[in-house]
C-alpha positions as CSV (number, residue, x, y, z in Angstrom):
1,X,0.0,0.0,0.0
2,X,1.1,3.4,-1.1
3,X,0.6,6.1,1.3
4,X,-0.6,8.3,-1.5
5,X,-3.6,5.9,-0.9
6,X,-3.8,6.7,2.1
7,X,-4.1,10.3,1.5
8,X,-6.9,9.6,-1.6
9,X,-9.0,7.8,1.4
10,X,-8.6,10.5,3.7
11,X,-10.1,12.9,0.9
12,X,-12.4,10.2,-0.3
13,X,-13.8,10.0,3.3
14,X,-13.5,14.2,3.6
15,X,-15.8,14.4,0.2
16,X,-18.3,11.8,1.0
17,X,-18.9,13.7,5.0
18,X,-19.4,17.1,2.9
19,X,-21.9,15.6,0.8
20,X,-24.6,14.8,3.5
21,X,-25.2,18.4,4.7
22,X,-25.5,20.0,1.1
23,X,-27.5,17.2,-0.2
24,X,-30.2,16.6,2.5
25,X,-30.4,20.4,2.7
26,X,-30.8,20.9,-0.9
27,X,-33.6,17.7,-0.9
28,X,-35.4,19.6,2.1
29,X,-35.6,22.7,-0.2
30,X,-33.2,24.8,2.0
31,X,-30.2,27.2,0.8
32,X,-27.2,26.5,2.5
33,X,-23.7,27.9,2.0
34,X,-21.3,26.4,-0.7
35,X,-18.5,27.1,-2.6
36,X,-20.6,28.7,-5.1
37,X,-22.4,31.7,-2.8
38,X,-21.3,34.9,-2.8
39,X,-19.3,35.4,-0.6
40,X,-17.7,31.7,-1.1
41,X,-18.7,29.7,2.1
42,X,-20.9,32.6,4.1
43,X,-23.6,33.3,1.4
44,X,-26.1,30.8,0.9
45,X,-26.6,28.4,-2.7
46,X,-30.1,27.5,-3.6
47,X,-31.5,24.4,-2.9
48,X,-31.1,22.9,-6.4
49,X,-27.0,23.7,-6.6
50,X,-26.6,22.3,-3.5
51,X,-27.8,18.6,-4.5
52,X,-25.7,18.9,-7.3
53,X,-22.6,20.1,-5.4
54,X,-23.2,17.1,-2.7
55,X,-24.2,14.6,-5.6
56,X,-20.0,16.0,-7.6
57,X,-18.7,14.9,-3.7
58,X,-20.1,11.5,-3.7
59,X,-19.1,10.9,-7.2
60,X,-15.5,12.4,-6.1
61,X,-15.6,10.6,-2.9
62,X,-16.5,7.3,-4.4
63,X,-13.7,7.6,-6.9
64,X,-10.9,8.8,-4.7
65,X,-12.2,5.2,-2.1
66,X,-12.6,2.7,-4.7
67,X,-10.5,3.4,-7.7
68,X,-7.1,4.1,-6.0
69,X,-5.7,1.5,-4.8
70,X,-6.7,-1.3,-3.1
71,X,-9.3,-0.2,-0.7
72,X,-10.8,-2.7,2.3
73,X,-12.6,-1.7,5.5
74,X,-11.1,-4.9,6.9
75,X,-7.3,-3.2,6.8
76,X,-7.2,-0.9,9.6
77,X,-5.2,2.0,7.8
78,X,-7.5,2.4,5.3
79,X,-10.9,2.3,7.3
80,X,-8.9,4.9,9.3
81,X,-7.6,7.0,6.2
82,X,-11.6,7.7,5.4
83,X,-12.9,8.4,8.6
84,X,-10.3,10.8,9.8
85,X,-10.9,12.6,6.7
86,X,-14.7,12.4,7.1
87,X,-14.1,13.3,11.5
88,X,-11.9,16.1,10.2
89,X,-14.3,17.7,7.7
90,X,-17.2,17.3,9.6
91,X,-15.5,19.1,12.8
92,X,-14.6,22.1,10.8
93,X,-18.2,22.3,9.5
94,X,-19.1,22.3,13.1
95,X,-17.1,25.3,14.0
96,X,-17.4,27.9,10.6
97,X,-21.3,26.8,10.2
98,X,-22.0,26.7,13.5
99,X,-21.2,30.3,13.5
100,X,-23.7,31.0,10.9
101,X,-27.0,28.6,12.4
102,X,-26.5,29.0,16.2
103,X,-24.2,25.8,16.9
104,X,-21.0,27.2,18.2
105,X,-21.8,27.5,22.2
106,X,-19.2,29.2,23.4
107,X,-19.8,32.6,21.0
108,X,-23.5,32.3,22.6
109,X,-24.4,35.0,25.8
């Protein structure tokens, strides 16, 4: 195993996390911020861009998992590789949208 694998999990599993929020928001008919807003991340996307932009991460996600390399969930390393990248991704969407929709406690009074 090449630790570029590795890496391509780690995204695979960062891609495949970022997909839930923008789809199932886009399916329930609500905006919500992507890299396509003005400004890029704060604004909000409509509905409709936002199930496409979660649909190109799964299609991203799935290609980074299962076309590079060899990937197993049975081998440690690479069950890791994707769900650090998905932990990681969905922290940080946890602190910068949290700021935006009331989940970031401590900035609260």
């Amino acid at each position: 195993m090449l630790w570029l694998d590795l890496v391509a999990w780690f995204f695979g599993g960062a891609c495949l996390a970022n997909a839930v929020p923008h789809v199932v928001s886009g399916m329930m008919g609500r905006p919500f911020q992507s890299p396509f807003a003005r400004p890029p991340g704060k604004g909000l996307s409509s509905s409709t861009v936002n199930v496409v932009w979660g649909s190109a991460n799964i299609v991203i996600g799935y290609g980074l998992i299962w076309h590079v390399g060899a990937f197993t969930f049975a081998e440690v390393s690479d069950a890791a590789a994707l769900g650090a990248g998905a932990l990681l991704i969905a922290l940080f969407s946890a602190r910068h949208f949290g700021r935006f929709h009331g989940g970031t406690m401590s900035e609260r009074q």
